[in-house]
C-alpha positions as CSV (number, residue, x, y, z in Angstrom):
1,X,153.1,127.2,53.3
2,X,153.3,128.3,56.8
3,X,155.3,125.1,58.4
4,X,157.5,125.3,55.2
5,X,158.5,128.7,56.1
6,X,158.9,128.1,59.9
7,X,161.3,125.4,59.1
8,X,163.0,127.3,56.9
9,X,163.6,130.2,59.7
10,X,164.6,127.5,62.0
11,X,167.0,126.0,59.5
12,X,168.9,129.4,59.4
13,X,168.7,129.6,63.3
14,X,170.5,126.4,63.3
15,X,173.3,127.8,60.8
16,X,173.6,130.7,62.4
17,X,174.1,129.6,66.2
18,X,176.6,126.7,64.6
19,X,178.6,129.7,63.4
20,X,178.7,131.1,66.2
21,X,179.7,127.9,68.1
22,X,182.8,127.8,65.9
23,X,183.7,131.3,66.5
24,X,183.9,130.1,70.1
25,X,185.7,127.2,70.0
26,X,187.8,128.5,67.7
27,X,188.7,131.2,70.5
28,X,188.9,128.1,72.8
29,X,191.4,126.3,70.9
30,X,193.8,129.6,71.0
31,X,193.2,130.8,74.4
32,X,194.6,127.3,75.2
33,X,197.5,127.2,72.7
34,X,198.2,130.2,74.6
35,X,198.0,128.4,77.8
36,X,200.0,125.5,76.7
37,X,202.8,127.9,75.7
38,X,202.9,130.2,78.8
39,X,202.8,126.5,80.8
40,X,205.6,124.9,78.6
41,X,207.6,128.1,78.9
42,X,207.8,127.5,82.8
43,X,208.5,124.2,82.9
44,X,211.2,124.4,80.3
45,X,213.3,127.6,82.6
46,X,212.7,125.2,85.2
47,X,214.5,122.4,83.8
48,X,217.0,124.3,82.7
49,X,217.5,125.5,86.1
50,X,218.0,122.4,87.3
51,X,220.2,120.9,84.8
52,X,222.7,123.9,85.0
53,X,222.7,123.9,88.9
54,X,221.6,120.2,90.7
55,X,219.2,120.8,93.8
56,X,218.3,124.1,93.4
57,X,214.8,123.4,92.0
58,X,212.9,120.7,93.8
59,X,212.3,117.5,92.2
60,X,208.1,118.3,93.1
61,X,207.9,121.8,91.7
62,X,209.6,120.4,88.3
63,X,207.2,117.3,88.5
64,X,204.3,120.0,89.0
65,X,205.4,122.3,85.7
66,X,205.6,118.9,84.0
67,X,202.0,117.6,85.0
68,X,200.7,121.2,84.2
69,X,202.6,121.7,80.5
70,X,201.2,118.0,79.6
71,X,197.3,118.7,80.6
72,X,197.7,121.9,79.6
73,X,198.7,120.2,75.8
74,X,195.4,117.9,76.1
75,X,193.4,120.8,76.5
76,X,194.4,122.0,73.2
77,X,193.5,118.5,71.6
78,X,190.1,119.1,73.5
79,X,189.5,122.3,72.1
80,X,190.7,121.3,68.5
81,X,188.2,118.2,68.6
82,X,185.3,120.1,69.9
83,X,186.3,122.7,67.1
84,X,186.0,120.1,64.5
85,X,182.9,118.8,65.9
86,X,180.9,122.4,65.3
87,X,182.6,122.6,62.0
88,X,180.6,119.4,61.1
89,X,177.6,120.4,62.9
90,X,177.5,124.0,60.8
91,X,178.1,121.7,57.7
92,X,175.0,119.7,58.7
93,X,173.3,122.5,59.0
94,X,173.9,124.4,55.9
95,X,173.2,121.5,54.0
96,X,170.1,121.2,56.0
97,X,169.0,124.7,55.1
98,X,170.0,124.4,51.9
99,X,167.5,121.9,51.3
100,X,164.8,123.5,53.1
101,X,165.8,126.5,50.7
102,X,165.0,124.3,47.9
103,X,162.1,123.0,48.6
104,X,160.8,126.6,49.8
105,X,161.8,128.1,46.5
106,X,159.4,125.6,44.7
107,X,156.4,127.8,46.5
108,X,157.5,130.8,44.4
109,X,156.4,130.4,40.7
110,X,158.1,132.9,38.5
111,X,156.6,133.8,35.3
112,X,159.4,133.2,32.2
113,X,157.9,136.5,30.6
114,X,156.1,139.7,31.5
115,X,152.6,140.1,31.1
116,X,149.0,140.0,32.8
117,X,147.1,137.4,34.3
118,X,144.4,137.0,32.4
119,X,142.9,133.8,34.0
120,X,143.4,131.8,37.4
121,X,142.7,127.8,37.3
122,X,143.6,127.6,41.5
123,X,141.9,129.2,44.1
124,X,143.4,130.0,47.5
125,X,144.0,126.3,49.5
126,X,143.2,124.4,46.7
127,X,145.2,121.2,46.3
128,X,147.1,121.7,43.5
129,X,148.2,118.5,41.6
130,X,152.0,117.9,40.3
131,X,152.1,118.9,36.8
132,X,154.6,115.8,36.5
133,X,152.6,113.1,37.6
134,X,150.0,113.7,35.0
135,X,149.8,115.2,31.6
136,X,146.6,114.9,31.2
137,X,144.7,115.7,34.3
138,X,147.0,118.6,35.7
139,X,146.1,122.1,35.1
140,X,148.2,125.3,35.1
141,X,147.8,128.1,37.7
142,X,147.0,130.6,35.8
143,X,146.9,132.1,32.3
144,X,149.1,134.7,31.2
145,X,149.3,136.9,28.3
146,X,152.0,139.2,26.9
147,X,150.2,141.8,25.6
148,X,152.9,144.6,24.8
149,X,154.1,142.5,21.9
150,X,151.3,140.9,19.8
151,X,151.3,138.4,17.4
152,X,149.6,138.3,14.1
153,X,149.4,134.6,11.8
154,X,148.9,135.3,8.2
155,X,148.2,132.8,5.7
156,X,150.6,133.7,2.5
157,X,149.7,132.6,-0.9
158,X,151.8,130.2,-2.9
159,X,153.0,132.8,-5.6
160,X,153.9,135.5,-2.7
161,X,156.1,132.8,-0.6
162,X,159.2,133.5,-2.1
163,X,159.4,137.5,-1.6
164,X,158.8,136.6,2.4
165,X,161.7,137.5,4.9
166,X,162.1,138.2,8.4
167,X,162.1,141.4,9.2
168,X,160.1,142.4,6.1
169,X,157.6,145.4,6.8
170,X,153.9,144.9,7.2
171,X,151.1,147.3,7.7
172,X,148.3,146.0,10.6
173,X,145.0,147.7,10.3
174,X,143.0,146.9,13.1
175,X,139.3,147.9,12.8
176,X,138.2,147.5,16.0
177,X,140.2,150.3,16.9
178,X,140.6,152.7,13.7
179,X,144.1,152.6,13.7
180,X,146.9,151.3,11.9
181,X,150.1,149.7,13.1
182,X,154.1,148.2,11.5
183,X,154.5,144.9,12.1
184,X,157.9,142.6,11.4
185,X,157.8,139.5,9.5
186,X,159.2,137.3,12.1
187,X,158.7,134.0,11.4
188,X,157.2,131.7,8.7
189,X,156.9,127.8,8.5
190,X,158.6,127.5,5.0
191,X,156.0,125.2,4.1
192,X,152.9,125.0,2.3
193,X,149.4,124.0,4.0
194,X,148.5,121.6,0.7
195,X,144.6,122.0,1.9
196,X,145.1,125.5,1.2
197,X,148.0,126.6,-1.0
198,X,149.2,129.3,1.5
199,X,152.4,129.7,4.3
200,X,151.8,130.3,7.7
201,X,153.8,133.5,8.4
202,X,154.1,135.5,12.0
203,X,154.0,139.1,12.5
204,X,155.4,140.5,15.6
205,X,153.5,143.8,16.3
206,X,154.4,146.2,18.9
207,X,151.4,147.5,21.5
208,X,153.2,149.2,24.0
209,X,149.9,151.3,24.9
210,X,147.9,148.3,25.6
211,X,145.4,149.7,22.8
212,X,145.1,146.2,21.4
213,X,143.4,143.0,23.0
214,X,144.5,139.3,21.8
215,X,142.4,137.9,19.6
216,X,141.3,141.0,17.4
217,X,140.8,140.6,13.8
218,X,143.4,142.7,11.2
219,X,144.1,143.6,7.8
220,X,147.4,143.2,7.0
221,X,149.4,144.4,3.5
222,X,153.4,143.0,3.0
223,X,155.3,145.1,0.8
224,X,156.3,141.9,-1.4
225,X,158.8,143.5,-4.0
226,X,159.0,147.4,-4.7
227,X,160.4,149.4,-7.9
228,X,161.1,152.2,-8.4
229,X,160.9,155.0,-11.5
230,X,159.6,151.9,-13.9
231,X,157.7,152.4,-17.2
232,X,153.9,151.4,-16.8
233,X,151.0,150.8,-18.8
234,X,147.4,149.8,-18.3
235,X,146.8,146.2,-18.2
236,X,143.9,146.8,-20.8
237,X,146.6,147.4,-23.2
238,X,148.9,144.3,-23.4
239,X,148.2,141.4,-25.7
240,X,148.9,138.2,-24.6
241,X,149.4,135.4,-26.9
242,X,150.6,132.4,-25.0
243,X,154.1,133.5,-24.0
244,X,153.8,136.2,-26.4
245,X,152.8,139.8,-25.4
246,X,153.0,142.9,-27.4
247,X,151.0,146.0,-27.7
248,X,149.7,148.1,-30.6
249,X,151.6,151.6,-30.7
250,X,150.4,154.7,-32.6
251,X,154.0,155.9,-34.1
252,X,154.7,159.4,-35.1
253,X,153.0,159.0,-38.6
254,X,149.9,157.9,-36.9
255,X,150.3,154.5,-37.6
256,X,149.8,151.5,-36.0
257,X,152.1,149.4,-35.2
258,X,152.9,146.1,-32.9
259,X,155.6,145.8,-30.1
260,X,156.6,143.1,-28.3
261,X,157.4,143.8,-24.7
262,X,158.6,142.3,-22.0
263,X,156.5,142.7,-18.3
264,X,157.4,143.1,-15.0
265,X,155.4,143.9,-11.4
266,X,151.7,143.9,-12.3
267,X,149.1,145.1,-10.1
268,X,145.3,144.9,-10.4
269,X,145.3,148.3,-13.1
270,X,148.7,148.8,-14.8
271,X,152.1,146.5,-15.1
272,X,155.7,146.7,-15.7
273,X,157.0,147.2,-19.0
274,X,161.3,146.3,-18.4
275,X,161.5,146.4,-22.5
276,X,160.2,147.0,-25.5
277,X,159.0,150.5,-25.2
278,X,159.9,154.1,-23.7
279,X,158.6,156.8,-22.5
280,X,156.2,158.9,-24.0
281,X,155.2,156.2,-26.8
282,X,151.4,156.3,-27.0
283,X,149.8,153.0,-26.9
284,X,145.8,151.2,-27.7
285,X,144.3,150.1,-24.5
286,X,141.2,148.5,-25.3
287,X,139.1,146.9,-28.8
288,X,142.8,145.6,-30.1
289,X,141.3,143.0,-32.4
290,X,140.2,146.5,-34.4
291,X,142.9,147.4,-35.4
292,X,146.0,146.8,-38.2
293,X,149.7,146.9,-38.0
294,X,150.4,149.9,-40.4
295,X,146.7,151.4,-40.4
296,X,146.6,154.7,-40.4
297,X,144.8,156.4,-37.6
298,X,143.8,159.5,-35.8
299,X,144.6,160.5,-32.1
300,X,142.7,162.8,-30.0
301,X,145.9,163.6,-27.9
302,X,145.8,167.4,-28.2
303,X,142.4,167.2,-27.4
304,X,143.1,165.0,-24.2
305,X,146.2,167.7,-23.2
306,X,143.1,171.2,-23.5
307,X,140.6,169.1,-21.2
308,X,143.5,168.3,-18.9
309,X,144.6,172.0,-18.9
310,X,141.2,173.3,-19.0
311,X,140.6,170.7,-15.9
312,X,144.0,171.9,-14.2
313,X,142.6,175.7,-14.8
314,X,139.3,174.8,-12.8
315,X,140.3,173.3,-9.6
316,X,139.8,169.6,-10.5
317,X,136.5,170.0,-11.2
318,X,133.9,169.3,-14.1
């Protein structure tokens, strides 16, 4: 606003020459002190001139260092009110500038984060209408958009909710640009959308190149629960009977026999096994129901160990 900022210059003008209005009186008030001593100094010799020898200084002259010390005394009251008067001028003016300040400091809109502007609601002269007389009808400047730190929502399903933490790892693939990104779990609702059975969780992802645009679509993968150096079977070969499971085990004598075990982490192919076998123990993963416990059988496992050599030997290849 161009008279906004012309008052605002004359404003400091103001403050400026009332500063240096007190400077001056303030010089006033001592060159008169300085007076009013010098003055008072003469009369005083004078009088004692007088008193110690009678008629030697006339009656006038004592009368004239008298009338001098007393004006001289008033000018120093003079000086002190006129002091006091630009002492509340300059007050009247600060104050006056400092509203002016004010009010020019509403001009400048400062943005509470970094980012682009992506969209402008106001052209140049527009009238633009208080944002706090109506809620409804007001419209921002302008848009902007932090795009160096993106932010991904991600619906989480009911039985994955309670392995979700802040700060938990989370791979972002983003098609649109063939790349992958880590993202941070950090922030979820901790409450479940009963329409669809999942948690609204956000990912803060990092796009200090600018490579990705708000609103792209990604595939995202949490890390819900990892372990390590675990025994693991194919899912083909547990046998689940209510809160039963076992599995059929070919012992050393070729027989069959059925273990209960307890399960851990399953994925879509093979699962957990936390007890109940060990390592090395072979077991039947598929057509179950056809076999016995104690029915003797025959493995092909030395025949599975040459076509895994024999594979080894060859490259990978068939």
């Amino acid at each position: 606003m161009p008279e906004l900022d012309a008052q605002l210059k004359g404003t400091i003008s103001e403050l400026a020459r009332s500063k240096d209005d007190i400077t001056r009186d303030e010089h006033e008030v001592a060159r008169a002190q300085s007076e009013h001593n010098a003055l008072h100094s003469n009369y005083t010799r004078l009088k004692q001139a007088a008193s110690a020898q009678p008629g030697l200084i006339a009656q006038q002259e004592l009368d004239d260092a008298l009338s001098r010390d007393l004006a001289s005394e008033e000018r120093i009251d003079a000086a002190k009110a006129t002091l006091a008067a630009a002492k509340q001028q300059s007050a009247s003016a600060g104050a006056d500038n400092e509203r002016v300040s004010d009010l020019a400091s509403y001009t400048r809109v400062t943005a509470p984060i970094d980012g682009v502007i992506v969209w402008r609601y106001a052209d140049t002269g527009a009238l633009i209408q208080a944002g706090t007389s109506s809620n409804t009808q007001s419209l921002p400047v302008v848009k902007l958009s932090q795009s160096s730190l993106l932010r991904l929502r991600l619906p989480v399903p009911e039985d994955a909710v309670v392995y979700i933490h802040e700060g938990a790892r989370v791979d972002v693939n983003v098609d649109a640009v063939r790349r992958s990104f880590v993202g941070r779990v950090a922030r979820f609702t901790g409450d479940l959308n009963p329409a669809t059975g999942t948690m609204q969780t956000e990912i803060d992802v990092e796009n200090r190149d600018l490579s990705l645009t708000p609103g792209m679509y990604a595939n995202a993968t949490i890390e819900l629960e990892r372990h390590d150096n675990v025994l693991t079977i194919p899912v083909s070969a547990v046998i689940r009977s209510g809160d039963h499971t076992s599995v059929l085990v070919v012992d050393k004598s070729s027989h069959v026999q059925s273990r209960s075990v307890k399960l851990g982490l399953q994925e879509s192919n093979i699962v957990e096994v936390t007890s109940g076998l060990a390592e090395g123990n072979l077991v039947i993963t598929g057509g179950q129901s056809n076999y016995q416990p104690g029915e003797a059988v025959r493995t092909n496992l030395e025949q599975v160990k040459r076509e895994a050599i024999d594979e080894e030997r060859s490259g990978g290849t068939k």
